[in-house]
N, CA, C and O atoms as a GROMACS GRO file, in nm:
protein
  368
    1UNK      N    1   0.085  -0.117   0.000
    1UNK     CA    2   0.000   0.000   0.000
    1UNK      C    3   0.089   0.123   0.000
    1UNK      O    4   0.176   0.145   0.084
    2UNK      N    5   0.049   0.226  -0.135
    2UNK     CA    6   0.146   0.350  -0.103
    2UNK      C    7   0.013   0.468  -0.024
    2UNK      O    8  -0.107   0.438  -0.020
    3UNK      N    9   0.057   0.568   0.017
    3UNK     CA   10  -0.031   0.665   0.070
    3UNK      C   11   0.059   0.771  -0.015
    3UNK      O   12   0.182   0.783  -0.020
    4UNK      N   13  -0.075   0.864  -0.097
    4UNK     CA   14  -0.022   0.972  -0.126
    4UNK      C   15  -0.053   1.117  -0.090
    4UNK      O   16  -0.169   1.156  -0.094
    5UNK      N   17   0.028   1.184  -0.061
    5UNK     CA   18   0.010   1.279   0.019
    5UNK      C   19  -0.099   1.402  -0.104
    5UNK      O   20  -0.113   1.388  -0.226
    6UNK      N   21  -0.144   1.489  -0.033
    6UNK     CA   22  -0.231   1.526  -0.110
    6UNK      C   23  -0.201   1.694  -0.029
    6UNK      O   24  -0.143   1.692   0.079
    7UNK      N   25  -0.248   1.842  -0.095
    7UNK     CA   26  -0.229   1.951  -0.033
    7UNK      C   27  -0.390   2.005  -0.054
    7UNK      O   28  -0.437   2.026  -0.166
    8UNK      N   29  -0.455   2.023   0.057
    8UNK     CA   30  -0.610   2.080   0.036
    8UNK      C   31  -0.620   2.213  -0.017
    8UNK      O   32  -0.560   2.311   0.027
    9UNK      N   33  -0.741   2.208  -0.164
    9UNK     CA   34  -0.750   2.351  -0.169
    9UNK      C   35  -0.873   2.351  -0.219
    9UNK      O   36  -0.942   2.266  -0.275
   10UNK      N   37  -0.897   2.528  -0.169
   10UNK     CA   38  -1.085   2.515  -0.171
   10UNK      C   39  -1.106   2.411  -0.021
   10UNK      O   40  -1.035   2.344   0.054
   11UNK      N   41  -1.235   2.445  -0.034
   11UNK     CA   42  -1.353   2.327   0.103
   11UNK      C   43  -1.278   2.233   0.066
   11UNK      O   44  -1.213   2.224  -0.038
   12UNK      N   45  -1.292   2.121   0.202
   12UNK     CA   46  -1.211   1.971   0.162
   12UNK      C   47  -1.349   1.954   0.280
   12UNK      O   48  -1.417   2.042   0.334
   13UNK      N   49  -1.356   1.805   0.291
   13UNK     CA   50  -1.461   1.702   0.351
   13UNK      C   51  -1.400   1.712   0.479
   13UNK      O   52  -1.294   1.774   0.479
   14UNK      N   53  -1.433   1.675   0.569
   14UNK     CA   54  -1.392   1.567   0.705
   14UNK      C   55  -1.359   1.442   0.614
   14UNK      O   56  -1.416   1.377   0.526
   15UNK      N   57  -1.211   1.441   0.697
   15UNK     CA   58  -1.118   1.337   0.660
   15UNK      C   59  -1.137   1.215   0.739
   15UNK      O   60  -1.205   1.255   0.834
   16UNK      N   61  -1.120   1.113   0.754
   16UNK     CA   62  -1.081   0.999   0.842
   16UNK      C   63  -0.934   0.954   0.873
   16UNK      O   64  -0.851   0.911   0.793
   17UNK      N   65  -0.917   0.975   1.030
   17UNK     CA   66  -0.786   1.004   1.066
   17UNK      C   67  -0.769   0.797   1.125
   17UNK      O   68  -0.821   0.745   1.224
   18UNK      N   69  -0.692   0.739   1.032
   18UNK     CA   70  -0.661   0.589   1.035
   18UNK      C   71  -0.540   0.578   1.104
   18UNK      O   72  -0.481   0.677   1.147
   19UNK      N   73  -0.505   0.476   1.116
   19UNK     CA   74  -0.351   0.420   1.136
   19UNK      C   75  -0.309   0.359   1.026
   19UNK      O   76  -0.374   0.330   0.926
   20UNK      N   77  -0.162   0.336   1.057
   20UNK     CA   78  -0.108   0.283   0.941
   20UNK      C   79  -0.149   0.125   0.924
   20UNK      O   80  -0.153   0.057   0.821
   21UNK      N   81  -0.171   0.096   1.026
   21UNK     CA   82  -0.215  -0.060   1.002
   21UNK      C   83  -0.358  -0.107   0.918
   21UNK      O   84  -0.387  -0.207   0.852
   22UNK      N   85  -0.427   0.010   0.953
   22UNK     CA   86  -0.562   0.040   0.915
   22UNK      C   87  -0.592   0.102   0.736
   22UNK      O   88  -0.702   0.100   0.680
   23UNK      N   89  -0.517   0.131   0.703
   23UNK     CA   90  -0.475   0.208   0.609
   23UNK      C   91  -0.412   0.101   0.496
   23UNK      O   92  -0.400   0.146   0.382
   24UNK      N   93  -0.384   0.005   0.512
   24UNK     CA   94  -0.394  -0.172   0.464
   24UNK      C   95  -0.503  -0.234   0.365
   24UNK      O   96  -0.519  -0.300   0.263
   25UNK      N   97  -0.573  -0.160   0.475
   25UNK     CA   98  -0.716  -0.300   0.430
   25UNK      C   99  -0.824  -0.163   0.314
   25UNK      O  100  -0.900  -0.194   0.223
   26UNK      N  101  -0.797  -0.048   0.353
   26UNK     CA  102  -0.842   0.051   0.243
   26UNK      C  103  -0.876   0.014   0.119
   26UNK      O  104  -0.808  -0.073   0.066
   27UNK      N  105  -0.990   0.074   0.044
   27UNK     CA  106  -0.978   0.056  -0.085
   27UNK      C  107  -0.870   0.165  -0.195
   27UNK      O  108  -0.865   0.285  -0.168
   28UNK      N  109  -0.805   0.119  -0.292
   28UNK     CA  110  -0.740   0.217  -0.361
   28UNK      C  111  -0.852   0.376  -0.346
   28UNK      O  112  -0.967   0.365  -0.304
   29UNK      N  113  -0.796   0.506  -0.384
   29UNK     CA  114  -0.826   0.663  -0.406
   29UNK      C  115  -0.935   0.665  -0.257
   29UNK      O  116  -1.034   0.737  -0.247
   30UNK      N  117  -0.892   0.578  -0.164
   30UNK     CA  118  -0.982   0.641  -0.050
   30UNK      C  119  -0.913   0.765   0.039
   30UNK      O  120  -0.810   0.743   0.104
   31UNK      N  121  -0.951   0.844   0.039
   31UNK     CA  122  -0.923   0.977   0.154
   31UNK      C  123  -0.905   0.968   0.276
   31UNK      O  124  -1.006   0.960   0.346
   32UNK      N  125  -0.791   0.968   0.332
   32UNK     CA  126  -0.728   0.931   0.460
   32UNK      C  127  -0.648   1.066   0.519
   32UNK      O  128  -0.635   1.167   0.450
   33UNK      N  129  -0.593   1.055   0.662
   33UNK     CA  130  -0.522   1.105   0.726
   33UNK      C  131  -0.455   1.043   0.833
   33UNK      O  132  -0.531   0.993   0.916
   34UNK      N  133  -0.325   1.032   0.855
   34UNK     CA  134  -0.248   0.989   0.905
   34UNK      C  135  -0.178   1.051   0.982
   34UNK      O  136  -0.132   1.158   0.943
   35UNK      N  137  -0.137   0.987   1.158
   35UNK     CA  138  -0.084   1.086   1.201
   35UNK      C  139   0.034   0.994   1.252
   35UNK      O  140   0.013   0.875   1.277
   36UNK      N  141   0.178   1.058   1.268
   36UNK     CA  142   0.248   0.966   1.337
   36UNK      C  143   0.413   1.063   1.280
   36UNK      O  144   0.421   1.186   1.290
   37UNK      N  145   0.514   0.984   1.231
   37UNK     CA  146   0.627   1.009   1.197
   37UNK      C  147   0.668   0.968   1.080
   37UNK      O  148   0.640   0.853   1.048
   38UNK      N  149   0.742   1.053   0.988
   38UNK     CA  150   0.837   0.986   0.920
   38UNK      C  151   0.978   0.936   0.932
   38UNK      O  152   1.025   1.008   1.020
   39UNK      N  153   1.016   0.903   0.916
   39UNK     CA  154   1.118   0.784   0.994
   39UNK      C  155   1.232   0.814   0.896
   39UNK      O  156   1.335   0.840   0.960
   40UNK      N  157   1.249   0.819   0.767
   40UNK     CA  158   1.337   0.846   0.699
   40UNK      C  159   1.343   0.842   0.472
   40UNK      O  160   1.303   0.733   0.430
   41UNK      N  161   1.367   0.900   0.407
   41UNK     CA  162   1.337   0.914   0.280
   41UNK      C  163   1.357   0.783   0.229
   41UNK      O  164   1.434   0.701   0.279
   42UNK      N  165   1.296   0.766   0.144
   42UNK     CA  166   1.315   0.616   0.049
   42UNK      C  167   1.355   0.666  -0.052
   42UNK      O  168   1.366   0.577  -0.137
   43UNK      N  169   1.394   0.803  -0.107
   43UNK     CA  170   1.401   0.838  -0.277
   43UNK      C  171   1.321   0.808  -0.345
   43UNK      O  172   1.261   0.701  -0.346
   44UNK      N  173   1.303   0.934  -0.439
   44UNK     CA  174   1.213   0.972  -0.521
   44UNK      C  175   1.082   0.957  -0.465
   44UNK      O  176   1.002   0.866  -0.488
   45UNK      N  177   1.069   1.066  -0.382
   45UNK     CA  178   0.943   1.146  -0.285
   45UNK      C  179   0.895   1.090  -0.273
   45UNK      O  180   0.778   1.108  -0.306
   46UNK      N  181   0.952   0.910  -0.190
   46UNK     CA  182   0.924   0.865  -0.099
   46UNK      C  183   0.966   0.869   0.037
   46UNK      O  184   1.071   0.930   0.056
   47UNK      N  185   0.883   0.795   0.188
   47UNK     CA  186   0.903   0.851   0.285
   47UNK      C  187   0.808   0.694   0.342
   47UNK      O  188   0.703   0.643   0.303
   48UNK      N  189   0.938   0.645   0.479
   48UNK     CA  190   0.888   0.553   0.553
   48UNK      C  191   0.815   0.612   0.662
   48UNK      O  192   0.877   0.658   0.758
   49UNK      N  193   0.664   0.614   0.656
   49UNK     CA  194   0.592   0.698   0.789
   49UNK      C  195   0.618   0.555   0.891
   49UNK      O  196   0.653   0.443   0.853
   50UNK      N  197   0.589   0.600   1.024
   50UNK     CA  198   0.579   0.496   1.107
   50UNK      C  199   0.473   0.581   1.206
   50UNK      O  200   0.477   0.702   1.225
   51UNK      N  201   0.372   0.483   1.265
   51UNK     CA  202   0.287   0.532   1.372
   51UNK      C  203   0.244   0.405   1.472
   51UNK      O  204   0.259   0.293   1.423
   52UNK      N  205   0.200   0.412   1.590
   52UNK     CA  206   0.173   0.287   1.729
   52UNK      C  207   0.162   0.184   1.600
   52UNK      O  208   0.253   0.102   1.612
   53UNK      N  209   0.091   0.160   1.491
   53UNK     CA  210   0.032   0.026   1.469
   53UNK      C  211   0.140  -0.103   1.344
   53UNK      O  212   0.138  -0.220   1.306
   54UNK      N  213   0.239   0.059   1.325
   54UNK     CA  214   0.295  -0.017   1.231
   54UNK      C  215   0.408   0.111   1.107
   54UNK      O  216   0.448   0.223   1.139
   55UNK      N  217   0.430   0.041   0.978
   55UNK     CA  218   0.491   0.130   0.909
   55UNK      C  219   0.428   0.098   0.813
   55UNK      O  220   0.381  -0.014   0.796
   56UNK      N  221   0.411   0.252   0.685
   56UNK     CA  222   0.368   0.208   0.579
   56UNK      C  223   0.478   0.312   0.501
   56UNK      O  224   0.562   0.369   0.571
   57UNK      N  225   0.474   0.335   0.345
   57UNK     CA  226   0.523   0.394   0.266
   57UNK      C  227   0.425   0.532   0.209
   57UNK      O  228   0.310   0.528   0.167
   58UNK      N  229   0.507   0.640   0.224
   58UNK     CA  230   0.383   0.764   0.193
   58UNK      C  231   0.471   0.830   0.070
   58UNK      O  232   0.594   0.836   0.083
   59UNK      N  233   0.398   0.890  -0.073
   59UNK     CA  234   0.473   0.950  -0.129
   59UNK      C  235   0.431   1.122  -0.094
   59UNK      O  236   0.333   1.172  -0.036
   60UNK      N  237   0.518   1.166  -0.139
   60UNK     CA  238   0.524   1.345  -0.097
   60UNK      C  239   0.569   1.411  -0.179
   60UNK      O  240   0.690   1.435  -0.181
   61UNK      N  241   0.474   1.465  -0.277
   61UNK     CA  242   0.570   1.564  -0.428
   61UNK      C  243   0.636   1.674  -0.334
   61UNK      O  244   0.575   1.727  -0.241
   62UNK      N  245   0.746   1.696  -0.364
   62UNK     CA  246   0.807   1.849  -0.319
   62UNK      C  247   0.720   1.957  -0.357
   62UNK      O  248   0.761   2.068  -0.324
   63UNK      N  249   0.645   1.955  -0.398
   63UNK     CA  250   0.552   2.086  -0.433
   63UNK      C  251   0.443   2.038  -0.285
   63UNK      O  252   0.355   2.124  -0.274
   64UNK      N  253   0.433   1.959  -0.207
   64UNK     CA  254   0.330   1.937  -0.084
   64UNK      C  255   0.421   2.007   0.035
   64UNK      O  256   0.369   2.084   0.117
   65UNK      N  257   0.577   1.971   0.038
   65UNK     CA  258   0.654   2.019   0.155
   65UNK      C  259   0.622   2.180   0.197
   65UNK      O  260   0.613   2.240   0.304
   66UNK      N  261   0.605   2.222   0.034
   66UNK     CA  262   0.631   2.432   0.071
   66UNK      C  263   0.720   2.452   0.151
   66UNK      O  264   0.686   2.520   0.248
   67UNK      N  265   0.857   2.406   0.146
   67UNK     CA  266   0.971   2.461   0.223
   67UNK      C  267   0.950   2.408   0.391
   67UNK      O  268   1.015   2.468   0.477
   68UNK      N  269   0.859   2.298   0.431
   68UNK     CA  270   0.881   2.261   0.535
   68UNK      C  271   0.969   2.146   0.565
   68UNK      O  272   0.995   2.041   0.508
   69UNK      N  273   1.013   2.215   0.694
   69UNK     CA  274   1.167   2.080   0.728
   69UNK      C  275   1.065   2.048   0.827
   69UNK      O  276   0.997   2.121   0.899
   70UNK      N  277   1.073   1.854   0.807
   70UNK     CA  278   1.068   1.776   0.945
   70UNK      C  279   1.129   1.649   0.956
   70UNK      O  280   1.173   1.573   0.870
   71UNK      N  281   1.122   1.640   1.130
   71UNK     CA  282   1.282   1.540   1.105
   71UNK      C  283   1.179   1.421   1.203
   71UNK      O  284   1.065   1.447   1.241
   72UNK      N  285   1.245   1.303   1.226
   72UNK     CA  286   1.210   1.175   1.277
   72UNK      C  287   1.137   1.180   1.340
   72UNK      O  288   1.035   1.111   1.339
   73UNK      N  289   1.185   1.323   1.466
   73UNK     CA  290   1.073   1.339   1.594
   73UNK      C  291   0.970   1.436   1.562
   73UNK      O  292   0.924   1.486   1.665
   74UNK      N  293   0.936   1.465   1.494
   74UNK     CA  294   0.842   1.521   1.464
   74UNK      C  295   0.678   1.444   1.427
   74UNK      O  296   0.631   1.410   1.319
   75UNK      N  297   0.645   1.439   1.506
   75UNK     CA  298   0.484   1.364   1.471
   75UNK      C  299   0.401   1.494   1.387
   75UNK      O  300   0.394   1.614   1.415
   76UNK      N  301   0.350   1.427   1.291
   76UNK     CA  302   0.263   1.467   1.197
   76UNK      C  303   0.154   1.428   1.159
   76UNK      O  304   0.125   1.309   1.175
   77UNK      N  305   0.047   1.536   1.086
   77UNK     CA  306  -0.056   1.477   1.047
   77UNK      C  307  -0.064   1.440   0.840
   77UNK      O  308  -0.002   1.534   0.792
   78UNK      N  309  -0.080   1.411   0.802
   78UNK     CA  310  -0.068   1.381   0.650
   78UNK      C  311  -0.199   1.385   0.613
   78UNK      O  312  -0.263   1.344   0.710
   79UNK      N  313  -0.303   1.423   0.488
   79UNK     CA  314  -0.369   1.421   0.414
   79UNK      C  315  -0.332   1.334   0.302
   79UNK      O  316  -0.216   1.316   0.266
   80UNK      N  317  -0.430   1.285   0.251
   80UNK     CA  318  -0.394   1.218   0.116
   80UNK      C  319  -0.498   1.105   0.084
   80UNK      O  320  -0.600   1.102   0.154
   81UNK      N  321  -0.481   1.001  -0.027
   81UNK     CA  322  -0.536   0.911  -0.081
   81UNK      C  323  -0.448   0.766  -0.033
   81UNK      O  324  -0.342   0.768   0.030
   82UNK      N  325  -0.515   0.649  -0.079
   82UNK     CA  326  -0.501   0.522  -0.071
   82UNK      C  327  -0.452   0.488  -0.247
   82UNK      O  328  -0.526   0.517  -0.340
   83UNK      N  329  -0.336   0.432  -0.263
   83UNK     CA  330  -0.289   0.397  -0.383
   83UNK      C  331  -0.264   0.273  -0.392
   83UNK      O  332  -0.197   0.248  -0.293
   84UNK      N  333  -0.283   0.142  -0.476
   84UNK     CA  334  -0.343   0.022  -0.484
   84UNK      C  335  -0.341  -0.080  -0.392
   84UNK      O  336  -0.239  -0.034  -0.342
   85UNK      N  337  -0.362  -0.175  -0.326
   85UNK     CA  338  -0.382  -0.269  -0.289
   85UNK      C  339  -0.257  -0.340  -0.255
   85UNK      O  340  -0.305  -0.442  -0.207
   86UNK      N  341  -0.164  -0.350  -0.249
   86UNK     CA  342  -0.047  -0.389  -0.159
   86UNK      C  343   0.097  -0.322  -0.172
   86UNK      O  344   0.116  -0.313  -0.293
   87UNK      N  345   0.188  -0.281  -0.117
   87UNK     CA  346   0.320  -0.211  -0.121
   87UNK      C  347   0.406  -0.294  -0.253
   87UNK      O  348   0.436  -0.238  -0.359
   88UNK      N  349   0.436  -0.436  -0.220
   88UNK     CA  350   0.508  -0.530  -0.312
   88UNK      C  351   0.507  -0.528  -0.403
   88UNK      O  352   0.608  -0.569  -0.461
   89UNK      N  353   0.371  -0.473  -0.496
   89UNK     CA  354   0.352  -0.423  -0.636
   89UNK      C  355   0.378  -0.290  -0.736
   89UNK      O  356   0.351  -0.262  -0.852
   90UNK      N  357   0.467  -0.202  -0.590
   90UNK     CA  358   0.487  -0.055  -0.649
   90UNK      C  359   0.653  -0.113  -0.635
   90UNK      O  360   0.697  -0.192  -0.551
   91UNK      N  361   0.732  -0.036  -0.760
   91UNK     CA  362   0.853  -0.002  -0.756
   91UNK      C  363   0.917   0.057  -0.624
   91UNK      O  364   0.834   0.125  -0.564
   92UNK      N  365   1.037   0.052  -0.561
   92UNK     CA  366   1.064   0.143  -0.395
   92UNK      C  367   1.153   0.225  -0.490
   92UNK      O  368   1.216   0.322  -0.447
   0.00000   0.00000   0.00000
């Protein structure tokens, strides 16, 4: 499962704030939020989040950062979508 980060503009919905473990069983383009850490870059605007339930893979265009630095300890919240049905099937 990848999670892709997404930047709100205009009205956005109430989100559903999951875990990463939870965030698994999702259907692909579902609307999520995630809160927890990133742990460290995978290349090419990827990023190992980790939160209590587990780790997943989140991508992050540099056009989502807007010049923000955050480092390991930093707990965060993420916006974004559900991208297909298991990690093993995307390129790292």
């Amino acid at each position: 499962m990848l999670f892709i980060a997404s930047a709100p503009q205009g009205f956005t919905e109430p989100i559903s704030i999951v875990t990463a473990a939870n965030a698994q069983a999702l259907a692909h383009n579902t609307q999520l939020a995630l809160r927890g850490n990133i742990i460290f870059s995978l290349g090419e605007d990827r990023y190992l989040f980790r939160d209590f339930s587990g780790d997943m893979v989140l991508k992050i265009g540099e056009d989502i950062w807007e010049g923000l630095n955050v480092g390991q300890y930093d707990r965060i919240e993420v916006n974004g979508e559900c991208y297909g049905p298991k990690l093993e099937h995307l390129p790292l």
